[in-house]
C-alpha positions, 0 to 999 in steps of 0.5 A, spaced: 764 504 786 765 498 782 763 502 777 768 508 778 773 503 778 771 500 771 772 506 768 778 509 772 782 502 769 779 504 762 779 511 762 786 513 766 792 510 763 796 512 769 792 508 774 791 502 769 799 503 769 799 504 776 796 497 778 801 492 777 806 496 779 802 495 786 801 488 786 808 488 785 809 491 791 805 488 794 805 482 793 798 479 792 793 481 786 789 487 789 782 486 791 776 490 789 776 493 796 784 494 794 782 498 787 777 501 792 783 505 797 788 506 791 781 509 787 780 514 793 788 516 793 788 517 786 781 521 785 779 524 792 785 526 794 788 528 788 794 524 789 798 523 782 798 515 780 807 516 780 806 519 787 801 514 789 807 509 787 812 512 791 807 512 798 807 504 796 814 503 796 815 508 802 809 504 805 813 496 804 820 499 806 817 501 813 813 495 813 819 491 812 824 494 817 819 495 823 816 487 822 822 484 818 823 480 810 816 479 806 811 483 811 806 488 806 802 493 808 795 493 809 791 497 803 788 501 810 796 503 812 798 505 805 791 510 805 792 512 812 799 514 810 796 517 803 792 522 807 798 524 810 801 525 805 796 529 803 795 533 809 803 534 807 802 537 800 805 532 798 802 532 790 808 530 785 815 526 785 819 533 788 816 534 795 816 526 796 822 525 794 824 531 798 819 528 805 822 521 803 830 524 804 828 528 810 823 521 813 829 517 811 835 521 814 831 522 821 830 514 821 837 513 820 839 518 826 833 515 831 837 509 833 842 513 835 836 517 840 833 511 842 840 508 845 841 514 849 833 513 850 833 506 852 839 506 856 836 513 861 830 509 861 832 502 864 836 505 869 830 509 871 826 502 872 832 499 875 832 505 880 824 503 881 820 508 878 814 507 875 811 511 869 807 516 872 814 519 876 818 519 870 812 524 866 812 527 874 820 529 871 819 529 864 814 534 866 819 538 870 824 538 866 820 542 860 817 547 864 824 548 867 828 546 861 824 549 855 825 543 852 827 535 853 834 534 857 835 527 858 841 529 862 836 534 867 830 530 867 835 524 869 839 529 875 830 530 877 831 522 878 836 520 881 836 525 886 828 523 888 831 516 889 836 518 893 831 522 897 827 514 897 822 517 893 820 513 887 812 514 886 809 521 885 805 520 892 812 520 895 815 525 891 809 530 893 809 528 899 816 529 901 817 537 897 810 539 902 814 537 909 820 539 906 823 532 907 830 529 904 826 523 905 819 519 904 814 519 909 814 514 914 807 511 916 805 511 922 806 506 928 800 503 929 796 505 935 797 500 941 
């Protein structure tokens, strides 16, 4: 409540410090239903105001590479991404660093897996698979594999497409008769 705020702001030199430190962050003066979310970050869920400081800063980076120069959070973003620090235990300054370190480093070596990724996945759509044979695949490929091989899941692709197989009906179709080719249908009856 407003109430509970006033008296945060007044009672609370940590979250009456942590305030401008968000507008800053934020780039706008916080709204009442602003103060309200980091109220609920601080009180409800415990979250110390240096740890609430460091989701925002967390929450502006990620903001600014996913959407470009300038683009904020949304106040509900920063509290979404709260509870989750929250479920993650995160409550002083050394496990958030240590889960910022740990964010940082996979985001840095996901492009390197989303090059392999992109490239797999264009040739899969060149090859003309729709999306429901590649999970068809991709299912296999675990079942077989124990674990996600691009390089087996892709060997499952092409050698359908050399069968002529591209939706999951033909693929099913095609391992029932035992065939090396899709079902042709059927001449009409004249």
């Amino acid at each position: 409540s407003t109430e509970d705020i006033t008296a945060l702001l007044t009672d609370n030199e940590g979250f009456r410090l942590l305030i401008p430190q968000a507008e800053q962050q934020l780039g706008k003066k916080l709204r009442t239903a602003d103060l309200q979310i980091l109220a609920g970050l601080y009180d409800d869920l415990g979250l110390p105001a240096d740890v609430i400081y460091l989701l925002l800063c967390h929450c502006v980076e990620r903001a600014k590479a996913q959407w470009g120069e300038g683009r904020r959070p949304t106040m509900r973003q920063v509290e979404k991404e709260g509870y989750h620090w929250a479920q993650l235990g995160l409550f002083d300054q050394v496990s958030a660093a240590a889960y910022l370190r740990t964010w940082s480093r996979r985001r840095q070596k996901m492009g390197a897996y989303m090059q392999a990724e992109s490239r797999y996945i264009a040739d899969w759509m060149d090859m003309g698979f729709p999306p429901e044979t590649v999970a068809m695949a991709y299912e296999r490929t675990v079942f077989y594999k124990k674990d996600m091989n691009w390089r087996y899941l892709n060997g499952i692709l092409r050698r359908w497409h050399e069968s002529g197989w591209h939706t999951v009906h033909q693929v099913e179709q095609g391992e029932q008769g035992g065939r090396t080719s899709p079902a042709k249908p059927a001449a009409p009856a004249g």
